[in-house]
C-alpha positions as a Markdown table, in Angstrom:
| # | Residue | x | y | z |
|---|---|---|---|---|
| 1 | Unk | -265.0 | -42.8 | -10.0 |
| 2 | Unk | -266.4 | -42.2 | -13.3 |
| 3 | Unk | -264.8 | -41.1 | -16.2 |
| 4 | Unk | -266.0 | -38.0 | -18.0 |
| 5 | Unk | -264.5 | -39.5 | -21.4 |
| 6 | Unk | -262.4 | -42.9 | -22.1 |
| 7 | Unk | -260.4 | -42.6 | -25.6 |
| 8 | Unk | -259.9 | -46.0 | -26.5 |
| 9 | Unk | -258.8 | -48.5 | -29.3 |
| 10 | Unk | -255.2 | -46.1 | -30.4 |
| 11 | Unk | -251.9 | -45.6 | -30.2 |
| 12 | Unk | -251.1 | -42.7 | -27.4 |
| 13 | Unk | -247.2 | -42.0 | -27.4 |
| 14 | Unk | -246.7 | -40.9 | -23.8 |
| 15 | Unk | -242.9 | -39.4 | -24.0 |
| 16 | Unk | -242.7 | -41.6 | -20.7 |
| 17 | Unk | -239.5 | -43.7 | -21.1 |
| 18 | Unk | -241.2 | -46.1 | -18.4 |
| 19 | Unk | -244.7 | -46.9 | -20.6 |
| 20 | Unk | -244.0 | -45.6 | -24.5 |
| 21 | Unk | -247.3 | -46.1 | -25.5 |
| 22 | Unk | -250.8 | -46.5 | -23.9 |
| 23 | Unk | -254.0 | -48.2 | -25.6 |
| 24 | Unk | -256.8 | -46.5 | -23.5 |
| 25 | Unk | -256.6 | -42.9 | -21.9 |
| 26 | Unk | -259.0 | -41.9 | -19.2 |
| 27 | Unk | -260.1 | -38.2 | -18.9 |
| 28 | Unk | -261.7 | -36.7 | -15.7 |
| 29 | Unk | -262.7 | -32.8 | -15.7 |
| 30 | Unk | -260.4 | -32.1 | -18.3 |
| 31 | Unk | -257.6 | -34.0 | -16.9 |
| 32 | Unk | -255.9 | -37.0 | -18.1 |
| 33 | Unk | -256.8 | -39.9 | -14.9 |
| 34 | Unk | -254.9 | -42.4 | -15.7 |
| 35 | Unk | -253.8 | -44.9 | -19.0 |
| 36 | Unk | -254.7 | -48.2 | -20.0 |
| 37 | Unk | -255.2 | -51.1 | -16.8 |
| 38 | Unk | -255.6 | -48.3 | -14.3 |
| 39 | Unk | -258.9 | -46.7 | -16.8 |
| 40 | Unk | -260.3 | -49.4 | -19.1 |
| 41 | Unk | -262.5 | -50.7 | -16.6 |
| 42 | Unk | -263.5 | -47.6 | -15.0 |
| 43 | Unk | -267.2 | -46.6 | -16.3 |
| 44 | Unk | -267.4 | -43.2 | -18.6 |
| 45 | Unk | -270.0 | -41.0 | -19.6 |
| 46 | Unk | -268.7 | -41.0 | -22.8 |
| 47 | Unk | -266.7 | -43.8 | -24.7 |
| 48 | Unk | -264.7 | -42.9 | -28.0 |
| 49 | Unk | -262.9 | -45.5 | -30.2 |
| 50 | Unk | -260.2 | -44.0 | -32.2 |
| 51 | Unk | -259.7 | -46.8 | -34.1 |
| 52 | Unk | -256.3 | -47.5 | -34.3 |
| 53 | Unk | -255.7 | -43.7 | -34.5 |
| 54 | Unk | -252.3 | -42.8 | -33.4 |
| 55 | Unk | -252.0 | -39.7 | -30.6 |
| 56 | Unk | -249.1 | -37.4 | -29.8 |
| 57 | Unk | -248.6 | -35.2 | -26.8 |
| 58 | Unk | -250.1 | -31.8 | -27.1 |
| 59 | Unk | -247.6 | -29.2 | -27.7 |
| 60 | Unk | -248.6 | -25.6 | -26.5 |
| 61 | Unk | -245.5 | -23.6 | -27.7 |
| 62 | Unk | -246.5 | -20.0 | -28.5 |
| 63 | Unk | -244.1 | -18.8 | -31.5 |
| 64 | Unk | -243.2 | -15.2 | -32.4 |
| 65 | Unk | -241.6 | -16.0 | -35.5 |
| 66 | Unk | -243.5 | -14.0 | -37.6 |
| 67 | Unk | -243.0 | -10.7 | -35.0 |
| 68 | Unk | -238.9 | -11.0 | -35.2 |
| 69 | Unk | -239.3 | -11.2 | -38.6 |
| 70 | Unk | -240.9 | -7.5 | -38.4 |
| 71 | Unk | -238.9 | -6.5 | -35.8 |
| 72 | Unk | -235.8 | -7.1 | -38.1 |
| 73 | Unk | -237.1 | -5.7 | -41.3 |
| 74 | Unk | -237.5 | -2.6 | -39.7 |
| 75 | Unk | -234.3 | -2.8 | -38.6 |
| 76 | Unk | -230.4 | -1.8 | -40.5 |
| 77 | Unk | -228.4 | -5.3 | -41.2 |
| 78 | Unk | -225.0 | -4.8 | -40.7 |
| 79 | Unk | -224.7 | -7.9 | -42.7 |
| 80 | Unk | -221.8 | -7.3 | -45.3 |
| 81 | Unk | -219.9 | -4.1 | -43.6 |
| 82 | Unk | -216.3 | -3.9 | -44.1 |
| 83 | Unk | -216.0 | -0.4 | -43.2 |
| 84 | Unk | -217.1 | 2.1 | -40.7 |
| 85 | Unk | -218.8 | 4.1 | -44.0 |
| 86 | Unk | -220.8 | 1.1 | -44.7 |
| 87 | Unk | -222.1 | 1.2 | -41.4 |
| 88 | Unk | -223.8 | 4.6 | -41.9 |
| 89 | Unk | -227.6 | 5.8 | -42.3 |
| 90 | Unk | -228.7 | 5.7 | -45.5 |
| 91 | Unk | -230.0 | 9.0 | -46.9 |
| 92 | Unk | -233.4 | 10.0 | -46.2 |
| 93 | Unk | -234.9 | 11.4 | -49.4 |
| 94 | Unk | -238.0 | 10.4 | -50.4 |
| 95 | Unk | -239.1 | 8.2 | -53.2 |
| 96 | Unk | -241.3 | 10.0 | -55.8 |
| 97 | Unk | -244.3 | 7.8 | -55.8 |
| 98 | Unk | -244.6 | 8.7 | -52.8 |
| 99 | Unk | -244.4 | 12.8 | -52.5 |
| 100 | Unk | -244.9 | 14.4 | -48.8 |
| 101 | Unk | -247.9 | 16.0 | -47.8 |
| 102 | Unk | -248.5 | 20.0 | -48.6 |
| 103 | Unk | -247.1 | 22.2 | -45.5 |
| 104 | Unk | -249.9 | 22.8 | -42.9 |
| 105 | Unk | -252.1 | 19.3 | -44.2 |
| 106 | Unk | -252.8 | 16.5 | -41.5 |
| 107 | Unk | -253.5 | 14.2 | -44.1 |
| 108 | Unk | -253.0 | 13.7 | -48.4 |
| 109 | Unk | -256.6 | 12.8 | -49.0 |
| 110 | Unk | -257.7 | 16.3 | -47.3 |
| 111 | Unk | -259.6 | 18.5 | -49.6 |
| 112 | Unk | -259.9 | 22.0 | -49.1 |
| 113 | Unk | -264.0 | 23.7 | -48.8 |
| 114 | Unk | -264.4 | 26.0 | -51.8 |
| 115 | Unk | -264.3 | 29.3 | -51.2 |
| 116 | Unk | -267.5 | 31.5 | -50.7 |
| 117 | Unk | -267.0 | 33.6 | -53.7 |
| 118 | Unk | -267.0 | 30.8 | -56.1 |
């Protein structure tokens, strides 16, 4: 068998109770082959010395953090209600920097045509 990469000379914490920490790390179509004795004499197309590098796990963890964040701004906190009145909707007027749109518009930036007598 021959190696597609051997990552040598480093530090590789395994999270494997059994072997803590490997030297050399053999790769084979994307896969991780084997570690230290079992790939350091195996031939590789490719040979990298990290140098003493240390190398942790991969983690692939795919966080929404920032989506529940909108998800609960956009959503009433009950956070400080003592009473069934403090639990109510707030009023809906609207702030006047931001006035609503004419009756009949689809949008604020719409211009009307002049007219054909002017």
């Amino acid at each position: 068998m021959m190696l597609c990469t051997r990552l040598t000379n480093a530090r590789f914490l395994t999270m494997d109770p059994d072997h803590p920490v490997a030297h050399d790390l053999g790769i084979w179509h994307g896969r991780i082959a084997g570690l230290d004795e079992a790939v350091s004499g195996l031939p590789a197309r490719e040979v990298v010395d990290l140098q003493g590098a240390t190398v942790l796990p991969g983690f692939i963890d795919s966080h929404v953090h920032l989506a529940w964040t909108g998800l609960k701004a956009a959503s009433p906190s009950l956070a400080g209600a003592e009473r069934i009145e403090d639990a109510s909707p707030p009023s809906r007027t609207r702030s006047p920097a931001r006035p609503s749109p004419a009756r009949g518009s689809t949008s604020a930036a719409t211009t009307s045509a002049p007219s054909a007598g002017t």
